[in-house]
Backbone as CSV, one residue per row, in Angstrom:
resi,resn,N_x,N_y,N_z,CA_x,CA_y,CA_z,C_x,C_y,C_z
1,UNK,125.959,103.593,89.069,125.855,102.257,88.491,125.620,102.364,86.996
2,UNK,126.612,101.636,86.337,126.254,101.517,84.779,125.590,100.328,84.369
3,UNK,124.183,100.604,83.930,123.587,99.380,83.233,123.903,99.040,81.966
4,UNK,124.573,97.892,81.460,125.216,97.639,79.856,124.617,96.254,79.297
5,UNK,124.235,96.097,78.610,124.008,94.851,77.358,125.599,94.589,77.080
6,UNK,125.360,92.874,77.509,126.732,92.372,76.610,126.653,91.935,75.533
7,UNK,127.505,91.415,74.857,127.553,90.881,73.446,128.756,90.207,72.759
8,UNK,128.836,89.516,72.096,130.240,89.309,71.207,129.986,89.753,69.885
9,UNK,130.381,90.888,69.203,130.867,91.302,68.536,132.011,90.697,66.804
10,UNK,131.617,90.903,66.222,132.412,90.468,65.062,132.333,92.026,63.920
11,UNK,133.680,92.200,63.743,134.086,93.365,63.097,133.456,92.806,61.581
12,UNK,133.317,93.768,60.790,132.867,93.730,59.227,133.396,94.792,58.502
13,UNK,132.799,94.618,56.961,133.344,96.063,56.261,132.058,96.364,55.468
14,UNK,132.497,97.985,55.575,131.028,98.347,55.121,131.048,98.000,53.272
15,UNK,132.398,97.997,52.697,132.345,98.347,51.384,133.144,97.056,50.832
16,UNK,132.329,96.416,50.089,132.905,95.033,49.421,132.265,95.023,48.381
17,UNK,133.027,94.102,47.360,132.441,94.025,46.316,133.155,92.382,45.693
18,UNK,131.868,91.754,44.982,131.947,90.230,45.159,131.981,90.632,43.119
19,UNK,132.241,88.901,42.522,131.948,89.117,40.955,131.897,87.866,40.794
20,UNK,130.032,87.726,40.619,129.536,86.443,40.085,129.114,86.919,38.547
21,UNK,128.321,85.857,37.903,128.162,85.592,36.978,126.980,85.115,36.800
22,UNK,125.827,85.672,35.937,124.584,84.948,35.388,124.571,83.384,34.551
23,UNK,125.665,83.277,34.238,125.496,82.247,33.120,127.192,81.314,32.821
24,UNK,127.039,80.404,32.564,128.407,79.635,32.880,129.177,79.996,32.280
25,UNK,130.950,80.347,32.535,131.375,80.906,32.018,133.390,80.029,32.437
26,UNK,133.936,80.627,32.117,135.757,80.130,32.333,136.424,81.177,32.769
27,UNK,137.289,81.237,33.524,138.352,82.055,34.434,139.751,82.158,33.150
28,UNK,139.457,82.927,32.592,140.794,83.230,31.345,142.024,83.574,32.071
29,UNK,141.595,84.786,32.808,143.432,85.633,33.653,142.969,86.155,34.322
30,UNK,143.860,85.797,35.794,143.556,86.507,36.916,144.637,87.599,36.822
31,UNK,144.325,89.202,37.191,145.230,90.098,37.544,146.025,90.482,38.927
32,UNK,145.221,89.488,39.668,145.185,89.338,41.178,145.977,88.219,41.878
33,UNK,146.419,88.339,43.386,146.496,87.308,44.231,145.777,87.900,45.470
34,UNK,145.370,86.562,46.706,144.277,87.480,47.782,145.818,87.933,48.312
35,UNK,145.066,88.668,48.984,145.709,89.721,50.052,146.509,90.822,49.265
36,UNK,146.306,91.263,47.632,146.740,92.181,46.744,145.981,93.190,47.440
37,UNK,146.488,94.430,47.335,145.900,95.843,47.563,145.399,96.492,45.753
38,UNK,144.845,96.722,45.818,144.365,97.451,44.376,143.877,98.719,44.434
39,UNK,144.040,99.502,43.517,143.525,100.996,43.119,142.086,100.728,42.339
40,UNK,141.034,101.757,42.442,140.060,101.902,41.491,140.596,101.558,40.309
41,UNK,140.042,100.890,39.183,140.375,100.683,37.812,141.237,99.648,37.706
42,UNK,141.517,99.153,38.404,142.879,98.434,38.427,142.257,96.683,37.977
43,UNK,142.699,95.914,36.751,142.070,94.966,36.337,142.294,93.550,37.431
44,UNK,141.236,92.983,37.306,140.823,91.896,38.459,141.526,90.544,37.646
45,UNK,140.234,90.441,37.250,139.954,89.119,36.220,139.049,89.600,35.095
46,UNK,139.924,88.420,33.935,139.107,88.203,32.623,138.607,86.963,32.407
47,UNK,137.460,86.715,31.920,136.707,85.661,31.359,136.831,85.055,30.141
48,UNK,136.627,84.262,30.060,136.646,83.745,28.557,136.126,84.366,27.543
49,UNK,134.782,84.867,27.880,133.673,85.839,27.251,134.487,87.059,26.891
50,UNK,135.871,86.932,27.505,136.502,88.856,27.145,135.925,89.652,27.782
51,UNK,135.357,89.295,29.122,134.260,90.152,29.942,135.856,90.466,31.272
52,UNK,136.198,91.715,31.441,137.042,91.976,32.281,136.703,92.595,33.376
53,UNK,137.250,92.396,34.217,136.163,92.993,35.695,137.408,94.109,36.388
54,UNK,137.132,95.155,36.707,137.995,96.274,37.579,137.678,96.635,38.703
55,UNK,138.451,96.810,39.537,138.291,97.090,41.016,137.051,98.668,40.627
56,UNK,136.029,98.366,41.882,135.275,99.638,41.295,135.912,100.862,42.756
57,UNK,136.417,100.407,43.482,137.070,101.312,44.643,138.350,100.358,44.836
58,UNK,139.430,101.464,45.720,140.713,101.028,46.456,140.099,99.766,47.468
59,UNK,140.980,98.715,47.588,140.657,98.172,48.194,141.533,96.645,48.571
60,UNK,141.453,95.716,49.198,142.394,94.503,49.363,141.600,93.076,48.478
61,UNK,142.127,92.790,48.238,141.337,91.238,47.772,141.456,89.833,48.783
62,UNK,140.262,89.931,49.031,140.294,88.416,50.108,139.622,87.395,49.940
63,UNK,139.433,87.579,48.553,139.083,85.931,48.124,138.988,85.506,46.908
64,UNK,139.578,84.479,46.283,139.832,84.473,45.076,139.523,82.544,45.039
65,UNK,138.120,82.344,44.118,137.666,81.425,44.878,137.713,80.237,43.751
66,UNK,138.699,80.430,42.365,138.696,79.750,41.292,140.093,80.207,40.586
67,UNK,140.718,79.520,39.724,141.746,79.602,39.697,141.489,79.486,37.320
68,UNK,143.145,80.218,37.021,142.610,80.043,35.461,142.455,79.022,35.262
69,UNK,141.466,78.828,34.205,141.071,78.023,32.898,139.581,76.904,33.814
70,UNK,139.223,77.378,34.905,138.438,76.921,35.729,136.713,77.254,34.738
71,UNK,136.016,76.427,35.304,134.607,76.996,34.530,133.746,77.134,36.285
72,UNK,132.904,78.306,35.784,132.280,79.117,36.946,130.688,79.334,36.737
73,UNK,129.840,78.644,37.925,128.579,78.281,37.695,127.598,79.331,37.899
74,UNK,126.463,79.924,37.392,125.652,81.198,37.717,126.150,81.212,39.346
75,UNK,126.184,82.289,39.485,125.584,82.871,41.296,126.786,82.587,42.176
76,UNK,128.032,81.913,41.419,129.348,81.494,42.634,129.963,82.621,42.433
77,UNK,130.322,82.944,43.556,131.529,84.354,44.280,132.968,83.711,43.360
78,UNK,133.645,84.665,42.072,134.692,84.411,41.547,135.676,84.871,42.687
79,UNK,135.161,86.432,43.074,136.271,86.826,43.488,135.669,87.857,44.659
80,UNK,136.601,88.591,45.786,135.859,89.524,46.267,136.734,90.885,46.973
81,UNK,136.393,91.722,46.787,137.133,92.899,47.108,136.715,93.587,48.537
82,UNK,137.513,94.173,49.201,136.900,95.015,50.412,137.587,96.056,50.398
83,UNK,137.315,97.034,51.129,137.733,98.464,51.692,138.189,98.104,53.141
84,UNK,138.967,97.561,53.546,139.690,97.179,54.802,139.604,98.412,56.065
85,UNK,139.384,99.694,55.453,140.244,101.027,56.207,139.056,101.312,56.449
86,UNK,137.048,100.365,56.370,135.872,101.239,56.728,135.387,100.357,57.116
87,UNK,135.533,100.111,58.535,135.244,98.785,59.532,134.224,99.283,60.368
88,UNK,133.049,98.417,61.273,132.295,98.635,62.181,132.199,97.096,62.786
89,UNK,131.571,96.894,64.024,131.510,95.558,64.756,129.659,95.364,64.933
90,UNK,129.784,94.287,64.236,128.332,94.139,64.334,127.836,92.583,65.384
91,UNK,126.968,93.259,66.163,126.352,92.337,67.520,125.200,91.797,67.458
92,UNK,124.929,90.265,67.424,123.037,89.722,67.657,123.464,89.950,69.527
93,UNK,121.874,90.432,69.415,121.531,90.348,70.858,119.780,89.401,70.746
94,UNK,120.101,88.906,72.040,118.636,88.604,72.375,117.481,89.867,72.421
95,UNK,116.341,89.264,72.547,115.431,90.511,72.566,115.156,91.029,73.508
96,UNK,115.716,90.513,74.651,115.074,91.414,75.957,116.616,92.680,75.987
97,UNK,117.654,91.852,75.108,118.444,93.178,75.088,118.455,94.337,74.298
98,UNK,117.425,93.305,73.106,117.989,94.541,71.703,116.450,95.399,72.675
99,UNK,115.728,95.499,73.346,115.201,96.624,73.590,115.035,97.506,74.316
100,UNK,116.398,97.323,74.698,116.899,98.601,75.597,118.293,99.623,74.699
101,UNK,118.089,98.844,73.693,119.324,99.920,73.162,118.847,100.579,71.791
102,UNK,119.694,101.612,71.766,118.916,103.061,71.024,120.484,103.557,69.974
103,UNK,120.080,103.956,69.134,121.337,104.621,68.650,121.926,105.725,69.028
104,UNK,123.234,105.923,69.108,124.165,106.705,70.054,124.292,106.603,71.384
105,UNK,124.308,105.154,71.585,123.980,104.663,73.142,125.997,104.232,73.058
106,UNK,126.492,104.595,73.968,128.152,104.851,74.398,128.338,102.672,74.338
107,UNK,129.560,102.499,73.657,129.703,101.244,73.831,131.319,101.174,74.349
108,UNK,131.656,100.112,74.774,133.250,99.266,75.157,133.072,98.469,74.216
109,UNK,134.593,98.264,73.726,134.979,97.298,73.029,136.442,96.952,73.664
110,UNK,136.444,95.611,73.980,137.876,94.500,74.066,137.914,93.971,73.326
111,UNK,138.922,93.243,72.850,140.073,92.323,71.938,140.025,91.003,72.995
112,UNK,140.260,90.455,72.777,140.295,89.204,73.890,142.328,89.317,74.209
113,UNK,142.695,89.460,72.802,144.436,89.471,72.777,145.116,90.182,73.065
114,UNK,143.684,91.555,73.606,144.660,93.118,73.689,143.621,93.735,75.119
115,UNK,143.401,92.565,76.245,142.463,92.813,77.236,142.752,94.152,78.265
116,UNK,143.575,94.783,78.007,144.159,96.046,78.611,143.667,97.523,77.865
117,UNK,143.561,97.059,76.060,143.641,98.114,75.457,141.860,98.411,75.068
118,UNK,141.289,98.951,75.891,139.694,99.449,75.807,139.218,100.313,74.553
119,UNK,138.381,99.907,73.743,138.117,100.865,72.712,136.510,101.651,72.942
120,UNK,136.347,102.764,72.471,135.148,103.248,72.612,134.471,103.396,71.327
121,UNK,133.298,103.481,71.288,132.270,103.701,70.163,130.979,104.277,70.270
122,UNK,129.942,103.475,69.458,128.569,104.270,69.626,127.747,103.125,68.952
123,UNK,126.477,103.149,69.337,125.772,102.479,68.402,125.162,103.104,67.252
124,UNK,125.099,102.647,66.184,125.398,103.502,64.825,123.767,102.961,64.461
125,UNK,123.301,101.661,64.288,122.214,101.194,64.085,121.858,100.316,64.860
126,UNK,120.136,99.855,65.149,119.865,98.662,65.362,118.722,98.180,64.849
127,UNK,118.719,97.222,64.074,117.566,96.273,63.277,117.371,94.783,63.598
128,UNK,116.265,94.354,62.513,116.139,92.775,62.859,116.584,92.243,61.296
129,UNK,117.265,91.099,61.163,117.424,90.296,60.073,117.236,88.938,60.662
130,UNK,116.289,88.122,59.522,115.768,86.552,60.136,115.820,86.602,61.399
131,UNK,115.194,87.418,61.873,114.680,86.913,63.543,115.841,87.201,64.298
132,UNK,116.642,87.470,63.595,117.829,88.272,64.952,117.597,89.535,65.046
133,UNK,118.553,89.896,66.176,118.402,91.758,66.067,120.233,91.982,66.398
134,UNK,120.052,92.673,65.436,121.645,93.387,65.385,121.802,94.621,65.431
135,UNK,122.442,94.799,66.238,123.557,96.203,66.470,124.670,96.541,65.701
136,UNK,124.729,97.812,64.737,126.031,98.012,64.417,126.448,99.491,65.089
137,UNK,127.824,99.093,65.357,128.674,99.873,66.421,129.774,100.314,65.567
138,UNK,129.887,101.679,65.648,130.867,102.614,65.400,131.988,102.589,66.747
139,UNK,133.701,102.074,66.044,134.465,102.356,67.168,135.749,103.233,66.201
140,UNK,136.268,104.011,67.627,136.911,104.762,67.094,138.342,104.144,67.498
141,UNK,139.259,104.284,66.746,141.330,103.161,66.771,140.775,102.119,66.508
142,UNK,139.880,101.571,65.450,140.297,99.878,64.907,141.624,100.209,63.906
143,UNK,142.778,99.726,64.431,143.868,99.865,63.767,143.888,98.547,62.757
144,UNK,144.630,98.853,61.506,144.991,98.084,60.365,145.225,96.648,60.713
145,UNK,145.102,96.364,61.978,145.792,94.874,62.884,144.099,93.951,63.026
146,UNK,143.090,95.178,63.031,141.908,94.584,63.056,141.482,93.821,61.823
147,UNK,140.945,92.986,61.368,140.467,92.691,60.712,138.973,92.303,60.583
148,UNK,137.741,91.984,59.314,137.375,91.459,59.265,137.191,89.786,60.035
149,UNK,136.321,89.664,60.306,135.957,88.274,60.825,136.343,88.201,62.509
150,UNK,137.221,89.203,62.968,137.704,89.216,64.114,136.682,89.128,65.337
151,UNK,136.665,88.892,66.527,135.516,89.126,67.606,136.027,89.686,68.373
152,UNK,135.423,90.788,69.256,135.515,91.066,70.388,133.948,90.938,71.142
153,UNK,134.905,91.129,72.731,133.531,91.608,73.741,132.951,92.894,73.490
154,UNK,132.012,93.133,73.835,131.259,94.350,73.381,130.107,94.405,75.115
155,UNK,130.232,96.059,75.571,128.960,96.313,76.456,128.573,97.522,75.645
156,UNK,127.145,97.326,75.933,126.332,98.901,75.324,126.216,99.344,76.905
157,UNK,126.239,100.557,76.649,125.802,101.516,78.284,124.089,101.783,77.893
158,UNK,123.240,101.014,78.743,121.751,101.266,78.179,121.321,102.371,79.857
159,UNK,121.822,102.464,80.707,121.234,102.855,81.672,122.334,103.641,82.672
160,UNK,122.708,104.152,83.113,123.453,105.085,84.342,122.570,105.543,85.461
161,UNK,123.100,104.996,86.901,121.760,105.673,87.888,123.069,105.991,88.757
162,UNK,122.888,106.919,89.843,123.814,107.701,90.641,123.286,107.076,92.235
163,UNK,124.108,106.972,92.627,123.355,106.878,94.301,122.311,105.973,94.459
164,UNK,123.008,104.588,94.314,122.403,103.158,94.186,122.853,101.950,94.861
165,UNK,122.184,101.211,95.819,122.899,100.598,96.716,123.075,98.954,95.887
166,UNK,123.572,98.412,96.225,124.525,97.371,95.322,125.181,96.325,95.858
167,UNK,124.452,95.600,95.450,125.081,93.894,95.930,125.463,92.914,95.012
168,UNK,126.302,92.503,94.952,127.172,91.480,94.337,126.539,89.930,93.835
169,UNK,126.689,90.170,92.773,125.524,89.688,92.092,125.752,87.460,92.689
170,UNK,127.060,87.377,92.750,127.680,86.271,93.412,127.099,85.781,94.689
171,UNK,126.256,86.804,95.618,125.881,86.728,96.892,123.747,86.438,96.026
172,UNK,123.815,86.309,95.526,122.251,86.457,95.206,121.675,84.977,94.618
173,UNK,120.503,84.351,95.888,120.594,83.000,95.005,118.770,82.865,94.776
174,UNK,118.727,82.717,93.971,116.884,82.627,93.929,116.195,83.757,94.880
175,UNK,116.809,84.926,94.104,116.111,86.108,94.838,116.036,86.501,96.389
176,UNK,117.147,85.962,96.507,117.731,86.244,98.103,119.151,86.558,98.151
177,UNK,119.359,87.141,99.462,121.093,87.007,99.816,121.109,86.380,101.693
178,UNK,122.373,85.945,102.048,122.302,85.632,102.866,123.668,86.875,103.563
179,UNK,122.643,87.644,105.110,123.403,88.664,105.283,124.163,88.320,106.961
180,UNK,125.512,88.559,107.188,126.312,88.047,108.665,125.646,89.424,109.265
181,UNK,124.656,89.222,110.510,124.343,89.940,110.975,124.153,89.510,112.634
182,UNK,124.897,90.285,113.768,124.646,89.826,115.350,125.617,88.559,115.153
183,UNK,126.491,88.022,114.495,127.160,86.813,114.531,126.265,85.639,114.083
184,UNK,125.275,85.654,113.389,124.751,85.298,112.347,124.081,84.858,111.208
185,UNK,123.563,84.282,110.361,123.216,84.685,109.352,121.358,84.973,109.210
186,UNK,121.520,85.912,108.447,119.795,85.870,108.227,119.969,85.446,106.630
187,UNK,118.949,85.407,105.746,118.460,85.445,104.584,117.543,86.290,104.877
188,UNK,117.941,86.913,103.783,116.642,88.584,103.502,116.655,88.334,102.100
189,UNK,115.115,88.444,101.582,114.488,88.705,100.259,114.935,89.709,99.733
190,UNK,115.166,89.536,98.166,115.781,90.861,98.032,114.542,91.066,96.320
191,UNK,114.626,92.570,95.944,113.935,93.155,94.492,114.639,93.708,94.156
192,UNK,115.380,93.004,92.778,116.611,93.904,92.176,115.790,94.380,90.626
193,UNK,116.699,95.328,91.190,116.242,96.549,89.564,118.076,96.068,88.391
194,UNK,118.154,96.855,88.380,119.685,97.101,86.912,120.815,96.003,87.918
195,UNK,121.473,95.562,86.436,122.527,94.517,86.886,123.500,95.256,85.578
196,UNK,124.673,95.468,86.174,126.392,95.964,85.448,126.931,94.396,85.033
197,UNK,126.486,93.426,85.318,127.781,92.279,85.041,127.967,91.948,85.864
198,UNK,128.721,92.530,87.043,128.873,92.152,88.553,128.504,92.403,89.794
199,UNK,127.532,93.665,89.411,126.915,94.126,90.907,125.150,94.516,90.399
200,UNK,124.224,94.299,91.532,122.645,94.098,91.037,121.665,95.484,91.731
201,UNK,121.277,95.954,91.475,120.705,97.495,92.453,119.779,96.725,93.406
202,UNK,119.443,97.372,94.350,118.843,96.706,95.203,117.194,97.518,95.510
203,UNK,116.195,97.289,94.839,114.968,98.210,94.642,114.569,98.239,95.770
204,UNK,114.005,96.846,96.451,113.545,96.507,98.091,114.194,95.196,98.608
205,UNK,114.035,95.887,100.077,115.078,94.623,100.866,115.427,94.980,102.058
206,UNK,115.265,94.280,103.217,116.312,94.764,104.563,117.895,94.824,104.211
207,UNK,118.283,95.407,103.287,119.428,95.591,103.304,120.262,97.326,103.426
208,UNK,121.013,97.317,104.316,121.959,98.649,104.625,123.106,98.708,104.002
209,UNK,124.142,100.023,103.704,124.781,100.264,102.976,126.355,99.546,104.501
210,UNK,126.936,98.588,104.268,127.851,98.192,105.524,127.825,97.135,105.591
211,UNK,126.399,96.118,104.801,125.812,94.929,105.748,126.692,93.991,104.927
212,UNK,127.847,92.991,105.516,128.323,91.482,104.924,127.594,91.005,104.027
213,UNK,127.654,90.513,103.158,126.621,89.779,101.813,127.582,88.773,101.908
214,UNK,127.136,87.221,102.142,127.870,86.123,102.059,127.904,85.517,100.423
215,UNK,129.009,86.009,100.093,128.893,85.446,98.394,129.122,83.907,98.030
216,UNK,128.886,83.249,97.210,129.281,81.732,96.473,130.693,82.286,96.034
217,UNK,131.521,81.543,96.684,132.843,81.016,96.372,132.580,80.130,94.852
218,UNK,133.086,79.954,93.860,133.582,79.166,92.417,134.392,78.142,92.789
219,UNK,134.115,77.167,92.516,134.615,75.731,92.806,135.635,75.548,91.508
C-alpha cells in the first residue's frame, strides 16, 4: 500500500528577473516584445533618465507591462524576464499534510491534458509562507510545452507498507462497512490506519481477506 498526500500543483521558475523603479520615471525604447527570447547583455528597455536595462541571464520575456513614452510609478513591474528551461512545481498543502512530508520523498506528477503521460520527481523543499506550507518538487521531462502558471495533480509518496489488508474506501461510512456475509448483511466497525486515494488499511475489525464490502454506488 502506498500512502501519498495530494495536491494541485502549479509549475514556476526558479530564475526571473522583474525592472521597477524607485522614483517616477518615462518608458523612452523598448528593445523587446513578450514572448522575445534574449541573450545575457542583450538591451531591454531605456528610460528617459538614459537609464538602460540588460537582460542579466538568457532568458524569454513575459511581460511587458507599459508601452513607449508611458510614465512609470515607484515599485510597478516595467518589465519581466524568466529562464523558462529551470522549472519546479510548487504545492500548498494543508497541515495535517505538510507533516508528513520530508525532502526527497518520491512524487507523481499529471497534466490534466496529458492524463496518460506520468511524470516523476522529488520533493526538493518544504516551508511555511503566510500561514501556508509549500512544497517545492523537482520533476524530471517538464518539456518546453510546460509552462509557467500551468497546474497539475501532484501525490507525494509519504508512507509504503507491504502486506496490508484493504478496503475500499467507497464501502466505508462513519467508520463502518457493511459486509454480505451467510446471505446477509452485517455492519462491522472498522480502525483504519493509511488511505492511497482509493483504498483505506484496515488496523482493527472483523474483517477477512475474501469478505464482500458493499460499496456506495455515485448517483
Amino acid at each position: 500500500m502506498v500512502e501519498a498526500i495530494y495536491g494541485l500543483g502549479k509549475v514556476k521558475t526558479d530564475n526571473f528577473y522583474e525592472i521597477k523603479l524607485g522614483v517616477i520615471n518615462t518608458v523612452q525604447e523598448l528593445y523587446v516584445r513578450e514572448g522575445d527570447k534574449v541573450s545575457q547583455g542583450d538591451k531591454l528597455v531605456r528610460m528617459e533618465s538614459n537609464t538602460v536595462f540588460r537582460a542579466p541571464f538568457d532568458g524569454t520575456v513575459t511581460l511587458i507591462a507599459f508601452r513607449e513614452s508611458q510614465s512609470v510609478f515607484p515599485q510597478q513591474t516595467i518589465l519581466r524576464l524568466e529562464d523558462l528551461t529551470n522549472k519546479y512545481i510548487e504545492v500548498s498543502l494543508e497541515q495535517q499534510g505538510a507533516l508528513r512530508v520530508q525532502k526527497g520523498q518520491p512524487v507523481r506528477v499529471v497534466f490534466e491534458s496529458v492524463r496518460g503521460n506520468v511524470l516523476n520527481g522529488q520533493v526538493d523543499s518544504i516551508f511555511p509562507r503566510n500561514d501556508e506550507f509549500l512544497v517545492h518538487v523537482r520533476v524530471k521531462g517538464l518539456g518546453d510545452n510546460v509552462l509557467p502558471g500551468m497546474t497539475a495533480d501532484v501525490s507525494i509518496e509519504v508512507g509504503h507498507k507491504e502486506n496490508v489488508l484493504l478496503v475500499p474506501l467507497s464501502g466505508i461510512s462513519s467508520g463502518r462497512v457493511r459486509v454480505r456475509r451467510d446471505d446477509r448483511t452485517v455492519v462491522v466497525p472498522l480502525k483504519i490506519g493509511g488511505v492511497d486515494g482509493n483504498w483505506a488499511e484496515v488496523v482493527e475489525g472483523d474483517i477477512q481477506a475474501g469478505d464482500q464490502i458493499i460499496v456506495q454506488r455515485m448517483k
